[in-house]
C-alpha positions in Angstrom: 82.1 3.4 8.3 79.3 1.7 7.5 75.7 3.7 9.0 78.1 6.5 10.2 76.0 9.2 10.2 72.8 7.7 10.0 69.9 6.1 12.6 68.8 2.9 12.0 65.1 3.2 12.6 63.5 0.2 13.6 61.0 -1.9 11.4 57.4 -1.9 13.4 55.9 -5.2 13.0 52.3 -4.4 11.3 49.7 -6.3 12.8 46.3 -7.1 10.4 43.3 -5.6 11.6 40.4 -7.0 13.2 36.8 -6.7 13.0 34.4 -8.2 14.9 31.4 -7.3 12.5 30.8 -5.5 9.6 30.8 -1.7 10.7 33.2 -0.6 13.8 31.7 1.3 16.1 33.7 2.7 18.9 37.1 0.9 20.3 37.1 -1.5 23.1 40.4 -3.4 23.7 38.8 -5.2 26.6 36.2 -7.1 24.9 37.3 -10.5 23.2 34.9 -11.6 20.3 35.4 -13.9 17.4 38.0 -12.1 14.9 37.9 -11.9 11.0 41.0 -11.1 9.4 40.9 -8.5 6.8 44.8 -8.9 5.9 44.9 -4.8 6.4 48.6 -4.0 7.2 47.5 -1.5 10.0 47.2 -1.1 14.2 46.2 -4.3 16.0 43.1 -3.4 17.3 39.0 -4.9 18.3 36.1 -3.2 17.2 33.0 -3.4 19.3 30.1 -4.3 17.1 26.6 -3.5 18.7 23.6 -6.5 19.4 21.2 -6.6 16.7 18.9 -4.4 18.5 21.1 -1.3 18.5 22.2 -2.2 15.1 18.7 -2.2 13.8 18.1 1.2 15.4 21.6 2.8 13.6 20.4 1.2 10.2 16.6 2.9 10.6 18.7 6.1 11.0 21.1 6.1 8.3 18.3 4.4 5.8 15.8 7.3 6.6 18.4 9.8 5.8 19.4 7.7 2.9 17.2 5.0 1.7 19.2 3.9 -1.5 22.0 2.5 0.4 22.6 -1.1 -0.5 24.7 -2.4 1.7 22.8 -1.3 4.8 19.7 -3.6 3.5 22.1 -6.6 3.0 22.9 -6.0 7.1 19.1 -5.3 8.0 18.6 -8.5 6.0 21.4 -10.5 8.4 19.7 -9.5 11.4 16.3 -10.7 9.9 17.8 -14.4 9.3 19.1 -14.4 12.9 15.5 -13.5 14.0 12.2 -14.1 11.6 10.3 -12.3 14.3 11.7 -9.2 12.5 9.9 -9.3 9.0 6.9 -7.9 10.2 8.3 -5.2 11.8 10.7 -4.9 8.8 7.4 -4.3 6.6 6.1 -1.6 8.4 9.8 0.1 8.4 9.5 -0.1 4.4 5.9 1.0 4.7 7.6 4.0 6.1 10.3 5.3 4.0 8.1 4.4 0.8 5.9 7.1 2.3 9.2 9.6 2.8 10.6 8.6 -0.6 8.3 6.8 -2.6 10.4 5.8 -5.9 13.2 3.7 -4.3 14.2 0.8 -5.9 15.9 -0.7 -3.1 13.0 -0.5 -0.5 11.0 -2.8 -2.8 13.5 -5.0 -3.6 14.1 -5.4 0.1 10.1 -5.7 0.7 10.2 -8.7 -2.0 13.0 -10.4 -0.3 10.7 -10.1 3.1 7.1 -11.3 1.2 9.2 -13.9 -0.2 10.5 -15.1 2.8 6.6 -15.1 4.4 4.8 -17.0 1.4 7.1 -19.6 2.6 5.4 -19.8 6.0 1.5 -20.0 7.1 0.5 -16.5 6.4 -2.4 -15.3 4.3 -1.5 -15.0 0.3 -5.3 -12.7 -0.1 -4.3 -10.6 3.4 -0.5 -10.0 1.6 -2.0 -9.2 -1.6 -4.3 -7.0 -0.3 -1.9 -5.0 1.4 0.4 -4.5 -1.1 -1.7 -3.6 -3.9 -2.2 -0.9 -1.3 1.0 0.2 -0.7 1.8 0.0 -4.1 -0.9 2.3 -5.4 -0.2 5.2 -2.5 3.6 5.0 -3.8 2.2 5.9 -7.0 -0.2 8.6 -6.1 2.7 9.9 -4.3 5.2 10.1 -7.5 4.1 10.2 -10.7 5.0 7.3 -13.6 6.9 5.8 -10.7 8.2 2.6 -12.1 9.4 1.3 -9.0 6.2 0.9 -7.5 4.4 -0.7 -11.1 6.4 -3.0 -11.1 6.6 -4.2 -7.6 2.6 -4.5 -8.1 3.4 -6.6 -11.5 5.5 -9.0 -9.1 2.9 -9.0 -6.8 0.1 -10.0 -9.1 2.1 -13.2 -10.5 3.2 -14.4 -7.0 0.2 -14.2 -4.8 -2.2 -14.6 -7.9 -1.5 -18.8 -7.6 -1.8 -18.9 -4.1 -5.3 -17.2 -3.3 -8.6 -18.6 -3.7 -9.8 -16.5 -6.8 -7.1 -15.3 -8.5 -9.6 -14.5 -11.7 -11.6 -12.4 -9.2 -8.6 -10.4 -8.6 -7.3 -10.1 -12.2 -10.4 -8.7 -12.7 -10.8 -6.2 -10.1 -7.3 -5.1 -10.9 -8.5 -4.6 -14.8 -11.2 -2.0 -13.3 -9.0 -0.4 -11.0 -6.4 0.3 -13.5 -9.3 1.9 -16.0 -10.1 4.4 -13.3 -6.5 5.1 -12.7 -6.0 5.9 -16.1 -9.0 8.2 -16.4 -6.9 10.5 -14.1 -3.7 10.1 -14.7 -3.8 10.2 -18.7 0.1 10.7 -18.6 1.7 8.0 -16.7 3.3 5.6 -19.1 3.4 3.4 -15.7 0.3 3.2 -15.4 -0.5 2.3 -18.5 1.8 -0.5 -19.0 0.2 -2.1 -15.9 -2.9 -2.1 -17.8 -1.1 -3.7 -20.7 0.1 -6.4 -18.1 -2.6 -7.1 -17.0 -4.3 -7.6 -20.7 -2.3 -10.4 -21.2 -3.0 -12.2 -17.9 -6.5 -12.0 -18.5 -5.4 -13.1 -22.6 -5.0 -16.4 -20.6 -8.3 -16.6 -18.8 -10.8 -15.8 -22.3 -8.5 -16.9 -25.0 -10.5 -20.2 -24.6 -14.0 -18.7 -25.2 -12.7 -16.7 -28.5 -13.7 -20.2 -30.2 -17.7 -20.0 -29.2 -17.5 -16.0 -29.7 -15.8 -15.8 -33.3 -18.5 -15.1 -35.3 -20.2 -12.6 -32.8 -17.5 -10.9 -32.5 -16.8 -10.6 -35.9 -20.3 -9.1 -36.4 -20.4 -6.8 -33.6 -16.7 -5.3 -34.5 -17.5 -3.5 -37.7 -21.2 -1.9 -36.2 -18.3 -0.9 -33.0 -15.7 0.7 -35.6 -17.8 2.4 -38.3 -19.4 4.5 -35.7 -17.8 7.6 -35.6 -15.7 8.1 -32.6 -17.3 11.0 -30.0 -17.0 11.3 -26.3 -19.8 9.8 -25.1 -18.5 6.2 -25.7 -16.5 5.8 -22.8 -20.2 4.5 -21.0 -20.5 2.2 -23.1 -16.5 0.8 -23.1 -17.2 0.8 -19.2 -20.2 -1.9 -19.9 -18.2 -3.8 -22.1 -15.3 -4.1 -19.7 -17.4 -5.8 -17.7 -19.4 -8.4 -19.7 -16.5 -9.0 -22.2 -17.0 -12.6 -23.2 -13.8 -13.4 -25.2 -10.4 -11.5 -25.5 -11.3 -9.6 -29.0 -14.3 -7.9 -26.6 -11.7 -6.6 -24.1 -9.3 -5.6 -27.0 -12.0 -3.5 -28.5 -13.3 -1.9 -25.4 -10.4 -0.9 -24.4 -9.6 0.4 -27.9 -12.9 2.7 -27.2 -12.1 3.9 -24.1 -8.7 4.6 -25.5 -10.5 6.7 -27.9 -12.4 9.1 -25.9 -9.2 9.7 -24.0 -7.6 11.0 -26.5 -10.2 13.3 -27.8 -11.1 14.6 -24.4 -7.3 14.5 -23.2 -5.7 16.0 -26.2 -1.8 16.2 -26.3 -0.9 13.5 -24.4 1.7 11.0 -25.9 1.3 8.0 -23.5 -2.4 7.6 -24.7 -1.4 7.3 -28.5 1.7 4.7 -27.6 -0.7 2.8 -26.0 -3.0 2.5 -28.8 -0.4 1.1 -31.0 0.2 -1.4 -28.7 -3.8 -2.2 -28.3 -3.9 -2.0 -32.6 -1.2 -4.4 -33.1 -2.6 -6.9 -30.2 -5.6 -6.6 -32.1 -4.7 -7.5 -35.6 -1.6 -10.3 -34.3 -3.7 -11.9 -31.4 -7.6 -11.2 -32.5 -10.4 -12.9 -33.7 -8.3 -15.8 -36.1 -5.7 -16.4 -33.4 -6.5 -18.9 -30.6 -3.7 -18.3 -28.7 -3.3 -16.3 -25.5 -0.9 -13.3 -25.3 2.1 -14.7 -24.3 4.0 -12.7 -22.2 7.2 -13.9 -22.6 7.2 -12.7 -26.5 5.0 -9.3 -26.3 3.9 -7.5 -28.9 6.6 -4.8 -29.3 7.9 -3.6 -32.5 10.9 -1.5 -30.9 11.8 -5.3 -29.7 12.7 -8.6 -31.3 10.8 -11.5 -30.4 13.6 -13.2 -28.2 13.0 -9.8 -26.6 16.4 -8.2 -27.8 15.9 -4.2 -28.9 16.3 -3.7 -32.3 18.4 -0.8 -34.1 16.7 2.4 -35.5 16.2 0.8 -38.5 14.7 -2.0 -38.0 12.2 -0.5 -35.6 9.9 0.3 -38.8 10.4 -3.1 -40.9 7.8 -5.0 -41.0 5.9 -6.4 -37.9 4.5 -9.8 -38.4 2.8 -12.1 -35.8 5.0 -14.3 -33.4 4.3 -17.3 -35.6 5.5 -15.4 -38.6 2.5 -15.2 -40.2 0.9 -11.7 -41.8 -1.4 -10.2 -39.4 -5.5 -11.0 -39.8 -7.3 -9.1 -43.2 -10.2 -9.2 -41.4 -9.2 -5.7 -39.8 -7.3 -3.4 -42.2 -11.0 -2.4 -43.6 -12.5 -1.7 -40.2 -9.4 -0.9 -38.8 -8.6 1.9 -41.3 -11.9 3.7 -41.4 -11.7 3.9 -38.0 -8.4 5.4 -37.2 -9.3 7.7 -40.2 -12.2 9.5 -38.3 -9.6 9.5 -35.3 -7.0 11.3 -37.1 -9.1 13.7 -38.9 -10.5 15.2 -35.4 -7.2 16.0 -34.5 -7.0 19.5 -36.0 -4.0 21.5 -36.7 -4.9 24.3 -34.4 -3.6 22.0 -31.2 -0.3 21.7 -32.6 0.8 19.3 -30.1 -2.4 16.4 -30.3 -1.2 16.8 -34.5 1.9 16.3 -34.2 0.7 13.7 -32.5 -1.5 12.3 -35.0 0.8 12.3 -37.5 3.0 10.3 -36.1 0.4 7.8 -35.7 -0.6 7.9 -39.4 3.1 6.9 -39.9 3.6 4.1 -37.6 0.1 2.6 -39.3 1.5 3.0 -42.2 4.9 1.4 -41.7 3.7 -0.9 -39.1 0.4 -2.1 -39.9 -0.1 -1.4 -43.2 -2.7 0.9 -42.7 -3.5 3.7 -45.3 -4.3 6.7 -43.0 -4.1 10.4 -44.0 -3.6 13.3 -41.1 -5.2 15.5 -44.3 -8.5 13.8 -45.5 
């Protein structure tokens, strides 16, 4: 017989779950609320889904415990469309965790999204500005070469910068900020880049008065790099910093505070990186070029000009200029006598600044064309 034997157990119709919100909370069959169908093949049930009020105060919980939670910032950012009165408050709150966890990506992605949001209303550009260049420099006191935190000030700088009522002012003050920063923090590649940032902003503001200031500059440049390099020339690169007249005067005051840096802070490798990239500025963008620094195409030999990374080997072909032109004679002379008393102070009993040295004499070499020996 046919079954004999044998229950028949009945099929249970599956009902697809619904939500009511984006996280269930507890269960509560009694409350009717607008459903969204998942398709789940599970129990019919409704989930209760807090106001925005409780929900903000779970999310501050959960994002204090974890901060790098990305989905929980795309909810915080729901409630904040439902209510602008919230982005204030939701700066403080990231004011907060940076100071708990300082290098978090998502926290300063999420503040962005919120100064975004108020540039687009009447609120002070300066009084923004102001307070995150702030924040941004207490997240990096707090963690060391925090990225994160660089570049949210980067962001900050080409935002607010066309909005306030001197943004030259501020480029400015910036460029003497970042000097004193990198006087005590001679390792933070971070750091450093900033101040390599903002060299090309300010590119755009003097590039204009290289043309009245090419012959000075031309004279005063070989009286600057035939001295021989000692470390009481960081006064003077302090001075220049702040009556540089053309781009070639920031290059090479930079280039002499660079200098005492690394005598006085031997053994550091973000010091010497940074050097190359103020040498090849220098001979691609210097006296002959009337061109700002573009920032779209920087000078970067481990990149291609469309900005693409370049293999091993073609890291040390030859660099030429972003209009394809050799780089300006006017420097190998000067140039070369003065990386050669740079080098040669570098003595073998600090193993580390020599190795350090030498592979400086090797990137002038293959890079620039320079004929530097770590043994004269």
């Amino acid at each position: 017989m046919k079954g004999y034997g044998k229950q028949e157990i009945p099929q249970k119709t599956c009902q697809p779950m619904v939500l009511s919100g984006m996280i269930p909370t507890y269960e509560n069959p009694g409350v009717t609320q607008p459903e969204i169908e998942l398709g789940s093949p599970c129990k019919n049930t409704f989930l209760f889904v807090p106001d925005s009020s409780c929900m903000l105060r779970l999310l501050c919980g959960a994002l204090l415990l974890n901060p790098d939670v990305s989905t929980f910032w795309s909810m915080r950012r729901d409630i904040v469309l439902a209510d602008s009165q919230q982005e204030h408050s939701e700066l403080h709150f990231t004011a907060v965790l940076l100071s708990r966890k300082p290098k978090c990506s998502e926290v300063f992605a999420h503040r962005r999204w919120l100064l975004g949001r108020l540039l687009q209303g009447h609120v002070s550009a300066e009084d923004l500005l102001r307070e995150e260049l702030r924040l941004s420099q207490y997240a990096a006191d707090r963690y060391p070469n925090n990225y994160y935190a660089w570049s949210h000030r980067m962001w900050c700088i080409n935002q607010f910068t066309p909005s306030i009522a001197a943004p030259v002012k501020v480029l400015w003050e910036e460029w003497d900020a970042s000097r004193l920063w990198v006087l005590r923090h001679v390792s933070d590649h971070s750091g450093l880049q900033y101040r390599q940032f903002l060299l090309k902003k300010l590119s755009a503001q003097l590039a204009a008065s290289d043309d009245n200031c090419e012959q000075s500059a031309r004279n005063s440049v070989i009286l600057q790099f035939l001295c021989v390099p000692s470390h009481g020339e960081g006064d003077s690169s302090e001075q220049n910093d702040g009556n540089a007249k053309s781009f070639t005067d920031l290059l090479l005051s930079d280039i002499l505070f660079n200098t005492e840096l690394i005598l006085r802070f031997t053994g550091h490798e973000a010091l010497w990186y940074h050097r190359r990239f103020l040498l090849y500025v220098l001979s691609t963008s210097g006296v002959n070029s009337k061109l700002p620094l573009s920032p779209l195409s920087p000078p970067n030999c481990h990149m291609s000009i469309d900005g693409i990374p370049l293999e091993k080997d073609l890291k040390l072909a030859d660099c030429k200029s972003p209009d394809g032109k050799n780089t300006d004679g006017f420097w190998q002379v000067p140039l070369t006598a003065y990386e050669q008393t740079l080098v040669s102070k570098c003595l073998p009993e600090d193993a580390n600044q020599f190795r350090l040295a030498g592979q400086h004499c090797r990137w002038l070499s293959r890079i620039m064309h320079l004929l530097v020996s770590q043994y004269e």
